[in-house]
C-alpha positions in Angstrom: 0.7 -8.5 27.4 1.5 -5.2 24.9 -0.5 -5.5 21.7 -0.3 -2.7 18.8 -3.4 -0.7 17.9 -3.8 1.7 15.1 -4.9 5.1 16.5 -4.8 7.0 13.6 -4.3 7.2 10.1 -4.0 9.6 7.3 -3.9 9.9 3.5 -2.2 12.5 1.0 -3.2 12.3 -3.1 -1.6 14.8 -5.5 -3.6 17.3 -6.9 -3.2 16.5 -10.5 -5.8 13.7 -11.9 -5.1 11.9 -14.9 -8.7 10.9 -16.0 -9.0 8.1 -18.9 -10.3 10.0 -21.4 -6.9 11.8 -21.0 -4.8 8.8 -21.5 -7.3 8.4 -24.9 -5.2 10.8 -26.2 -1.9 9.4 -25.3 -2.0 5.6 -26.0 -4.4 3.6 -28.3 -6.6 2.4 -25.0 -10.9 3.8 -23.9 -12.3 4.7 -21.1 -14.5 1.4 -21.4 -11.5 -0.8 -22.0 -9.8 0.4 -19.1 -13.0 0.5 -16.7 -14.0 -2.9 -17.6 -10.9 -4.8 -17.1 -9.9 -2.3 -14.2 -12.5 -0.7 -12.6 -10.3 2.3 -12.8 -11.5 6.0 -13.8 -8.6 7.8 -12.7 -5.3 8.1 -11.3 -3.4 11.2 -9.3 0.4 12.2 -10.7 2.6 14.1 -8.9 4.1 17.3 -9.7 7.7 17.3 -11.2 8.9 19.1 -8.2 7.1 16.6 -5.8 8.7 13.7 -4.2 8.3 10.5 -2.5 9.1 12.1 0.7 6.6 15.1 0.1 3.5 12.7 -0.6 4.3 10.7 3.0 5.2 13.9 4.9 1.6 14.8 4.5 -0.3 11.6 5.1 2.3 11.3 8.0 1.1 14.4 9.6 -2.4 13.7 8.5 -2.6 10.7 10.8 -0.2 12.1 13.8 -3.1 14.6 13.9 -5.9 11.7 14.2 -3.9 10.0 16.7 -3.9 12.7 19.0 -0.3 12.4 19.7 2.9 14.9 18.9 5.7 13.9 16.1 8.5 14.1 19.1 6.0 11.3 20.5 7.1 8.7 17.2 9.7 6.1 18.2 9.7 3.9 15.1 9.6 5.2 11.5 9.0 2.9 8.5 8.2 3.7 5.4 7.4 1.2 2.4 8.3 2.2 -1.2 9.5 1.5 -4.1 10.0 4.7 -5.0 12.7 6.6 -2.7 13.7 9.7 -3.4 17.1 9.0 -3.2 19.7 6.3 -3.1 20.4 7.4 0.1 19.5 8.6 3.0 16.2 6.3 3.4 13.1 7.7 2.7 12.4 7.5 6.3 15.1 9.6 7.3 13.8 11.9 5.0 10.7 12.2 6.7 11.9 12.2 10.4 13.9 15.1 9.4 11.2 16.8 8.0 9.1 16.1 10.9 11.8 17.3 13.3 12.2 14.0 15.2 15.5 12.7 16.0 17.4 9.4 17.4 14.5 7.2 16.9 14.9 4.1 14.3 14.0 5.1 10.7 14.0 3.0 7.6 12.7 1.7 4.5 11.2 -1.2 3.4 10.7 -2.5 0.2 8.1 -5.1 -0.7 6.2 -3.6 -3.5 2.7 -3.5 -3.5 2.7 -5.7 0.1 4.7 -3.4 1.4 3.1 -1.8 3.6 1.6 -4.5 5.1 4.8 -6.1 5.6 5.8 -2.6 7.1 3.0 -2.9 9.5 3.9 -6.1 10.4 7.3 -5.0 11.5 6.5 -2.3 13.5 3.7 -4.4 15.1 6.7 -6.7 16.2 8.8 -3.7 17.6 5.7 -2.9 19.7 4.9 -6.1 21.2 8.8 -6.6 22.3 8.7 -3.0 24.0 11.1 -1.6 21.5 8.6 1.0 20.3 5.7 2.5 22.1 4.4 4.9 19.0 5.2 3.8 15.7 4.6 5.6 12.3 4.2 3.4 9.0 3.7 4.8 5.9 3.4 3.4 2.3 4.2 6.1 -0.2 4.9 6.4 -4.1 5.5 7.9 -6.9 5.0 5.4 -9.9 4.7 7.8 -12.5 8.1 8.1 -12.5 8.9 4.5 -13.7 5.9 3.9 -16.2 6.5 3.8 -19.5 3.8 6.4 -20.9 3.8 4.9 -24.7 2.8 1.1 -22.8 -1.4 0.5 -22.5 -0.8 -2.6 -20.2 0.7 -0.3 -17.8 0.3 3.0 -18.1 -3.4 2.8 -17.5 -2.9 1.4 -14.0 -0.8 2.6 -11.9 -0.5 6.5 -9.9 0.9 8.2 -7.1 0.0 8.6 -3.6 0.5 8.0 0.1 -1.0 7.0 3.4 -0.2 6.6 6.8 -1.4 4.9 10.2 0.3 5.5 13.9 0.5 2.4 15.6 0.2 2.4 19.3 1.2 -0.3 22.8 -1.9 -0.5 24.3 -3.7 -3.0 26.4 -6.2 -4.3 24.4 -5.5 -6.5 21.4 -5.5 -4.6 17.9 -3.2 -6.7 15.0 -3.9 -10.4 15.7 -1.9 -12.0 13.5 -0.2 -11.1 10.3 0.8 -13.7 7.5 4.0 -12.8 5.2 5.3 -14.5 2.1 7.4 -14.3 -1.0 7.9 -16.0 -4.3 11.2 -14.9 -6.0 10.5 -17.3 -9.1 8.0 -15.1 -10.2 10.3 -12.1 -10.9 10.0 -11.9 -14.8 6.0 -11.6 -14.5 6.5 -8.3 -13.0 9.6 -6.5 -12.5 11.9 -2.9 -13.0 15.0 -5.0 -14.6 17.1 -2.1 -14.1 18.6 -0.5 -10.5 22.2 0.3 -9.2 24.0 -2.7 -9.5 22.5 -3.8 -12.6 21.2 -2.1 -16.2 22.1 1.4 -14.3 22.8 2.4 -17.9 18.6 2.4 -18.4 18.3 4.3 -15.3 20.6 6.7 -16.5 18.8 6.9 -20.1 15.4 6.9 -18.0 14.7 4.0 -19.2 13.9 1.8 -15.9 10.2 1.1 -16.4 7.3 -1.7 -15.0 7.1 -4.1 -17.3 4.2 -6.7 -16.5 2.4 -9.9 -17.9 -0.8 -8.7 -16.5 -2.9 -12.4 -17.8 -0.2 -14.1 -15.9 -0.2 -11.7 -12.4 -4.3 -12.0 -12.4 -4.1 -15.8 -12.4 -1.3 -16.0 -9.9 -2.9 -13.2 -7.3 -6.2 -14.7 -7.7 -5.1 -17.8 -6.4 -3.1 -16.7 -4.0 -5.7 -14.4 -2.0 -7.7 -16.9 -1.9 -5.4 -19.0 0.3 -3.6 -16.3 2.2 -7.8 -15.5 3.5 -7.7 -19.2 4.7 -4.5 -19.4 6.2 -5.4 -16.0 7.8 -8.7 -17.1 9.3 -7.7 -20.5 10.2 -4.5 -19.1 12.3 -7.1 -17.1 14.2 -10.1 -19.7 14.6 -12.4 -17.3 12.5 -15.0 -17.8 10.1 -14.7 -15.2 6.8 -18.3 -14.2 8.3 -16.7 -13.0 11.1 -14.4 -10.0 9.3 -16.3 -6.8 9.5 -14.2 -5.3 6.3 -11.9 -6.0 3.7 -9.1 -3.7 2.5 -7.8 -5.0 -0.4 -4.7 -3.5 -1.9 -6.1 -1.5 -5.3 -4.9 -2.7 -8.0 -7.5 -4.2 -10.1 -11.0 -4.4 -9.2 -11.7 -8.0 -11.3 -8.6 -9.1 -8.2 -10.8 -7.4 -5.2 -14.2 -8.5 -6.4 -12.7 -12.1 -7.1 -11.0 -12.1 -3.4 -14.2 -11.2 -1.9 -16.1 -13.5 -3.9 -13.5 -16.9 -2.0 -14.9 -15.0 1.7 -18.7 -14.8 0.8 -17.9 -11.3 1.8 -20.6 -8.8 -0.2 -18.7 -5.9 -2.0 -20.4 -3.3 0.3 -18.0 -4.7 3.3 -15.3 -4.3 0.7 -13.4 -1.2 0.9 -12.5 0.1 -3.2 -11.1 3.1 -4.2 -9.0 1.8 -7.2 -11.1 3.6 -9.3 -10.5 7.1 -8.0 -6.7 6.4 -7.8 -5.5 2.8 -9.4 -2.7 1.1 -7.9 -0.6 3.2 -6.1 1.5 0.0 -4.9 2.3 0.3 -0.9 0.0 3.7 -0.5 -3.0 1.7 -1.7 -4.2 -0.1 1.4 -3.1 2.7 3.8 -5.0 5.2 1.5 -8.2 3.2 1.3 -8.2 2.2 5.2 -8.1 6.0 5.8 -11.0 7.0 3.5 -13.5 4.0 4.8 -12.1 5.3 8.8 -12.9 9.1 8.1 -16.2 8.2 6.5 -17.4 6.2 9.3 -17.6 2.9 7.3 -14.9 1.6 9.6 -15.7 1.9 13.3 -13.9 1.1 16.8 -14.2 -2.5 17.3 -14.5 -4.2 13.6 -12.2 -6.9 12.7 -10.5 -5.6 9.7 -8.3 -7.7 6.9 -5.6 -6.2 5.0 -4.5 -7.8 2.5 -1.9 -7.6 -0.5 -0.2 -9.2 -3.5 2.4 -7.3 -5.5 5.6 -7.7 -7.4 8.9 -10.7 -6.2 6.0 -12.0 -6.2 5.3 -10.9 -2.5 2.1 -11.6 -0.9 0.8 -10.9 2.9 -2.0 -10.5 5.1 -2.9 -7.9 8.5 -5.6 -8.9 10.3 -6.6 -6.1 13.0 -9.4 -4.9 15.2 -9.9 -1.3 14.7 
């Protein structure tokens, strides 16, 4: 039987960091009000002349390099975002080009924040049916392009960023089960109510910003996780004890310490780096998987949850042995 294994995985921030004592001086907010309701310290923005593409090009080649493999070696792009550079071509494409691959499937795949576990689910499925042998995912994005810099309840939370994992056929089992779902009633809690078929007048007047009731997302993710860990351990006739790590996606730390707290999981088996770069929406697990794998936190053999809850509302778990 083919499974899919993650052989390597990268990460790309931009170089400039916007710190919370900066945003002090932009919107009435502290860097103790933010930190305490957050955990965030600081978020990375990219340059003007940076794109989507740019951020995910880097992490791509990032983890080609850890995999040990060559680009011409990818068979399967995917690439969550929200944030494409263009209409069209896909992101994906974007990246294939750059990476001087050709023929292979490419494309993008939009689930917000779950993205890229949804993403890594797909390609997982491509894998196992022996339609891809080597498959890139990467979750990339450039939020600071549709945050409203005058609004505290967002502004303060969300930056840019990308990572990246190859995923590989092998023998041995790697993903063991992965656990999608989606909630389109939610919409008005958290939402861009502007795009190409509709309000493209506030796109055009740069105008198509997050807008979030953040009371109302903490409640709903809160008590989601905590069901999405049951229905993820029970599918797999585990005990929570029995996951080495958690890899939460970033977006509030109150959300990750909460989630951890429904698995009796201590927060030193937790992986958090939303305080170094906030919620950078489908980068965020990919990212933080690829800092606790290159400092040696996560080794070869732990079991390993992903797990994500973001904006539709969409919600989804990976569960993997590294």
């Amino acid at each position: 039987m083919t499974h899919s294994q993650v052989i390597g995985t990268g990460g790309y921030l931009p170089e400039k960091v916007l710190t919370n004592a900066e945003l002090e001086t932009m919107v009435e907010t502290s860097d103790a009000w933010i930190f305490e309701r957050t955990g965030i310290r600081e978020r990375h923005i990219a340059a003007p002349e940076q794109t989507t593409c740019d951020l995910a090009e880097a992490a791509a080649r990032r983890a080609i390099e850890a995999a040990g493999i060559s680009a011409p070696d990818i068979d399967l792009i995917i690439v969550a975002t929200t944030t494409p550079d263009q209409v069209f071509p896909s992101t994906a494409c974007l990246l294939q080009q750059r990476l001087g691959i050709q023929g292979c499937a490419a494309f993008d795949l939009q689930a917000v924040c779950t993205g890229f576990v949804y993403a890594l689910d797909v390609a997982d499925k491509f894998i196992r049916t022996g339609s891809a042998r080597h498959a890139l995912v990467v979750g990339a994005e450039t939020l600071s392009r549709i945050i409203d810099w005058s609004d505290r309840g967002t502004c303060v939370l969300f930056g840019d960023g990308a990572g990246a994992v190859v995923l590989s056929a092998s023998d041995k089992p790697g993903i063991l089960s992965s656990h999608l779902h989606a909630d389109g009633r939610y919409e008005p809690l958290l939402t861009v109510p502007a795009g190409i078929s509709r309000g493209y007048d506030k796109v055009q007047a740069g105008q198509a910003f997050i807008h979030m009731q953040g009371r109302e997302v903490f409640k709903v993710a809160v008590n989601t996780l905590g069901g999405l860990v049951d229905e993820t351990m029970q599918a797999n006739g585990l005990q929570r004890s029995d996951v080495d790590w958690l890899v939460p996606h970033q977006a509030n730390y109150r959300i990750i310490e909460a989630t951890a707290k429904k698995m009796s999981l201590p927060m030193d088996r937790v992986v958090v780096t939303v305080q170094e770069h906030g919620n950078t929406s489908a980068a965020s697990i990919p990212l933080a998987f690829d800092v606790a794998v290159r400092d040696g936190r996560i080794q070869r053999g732990d079991t390993v949850l992903l797990e994500a809850f973001g904006a539709g509302f969409t919600w989804g778990s990976v569960l993997l042995n590294y």
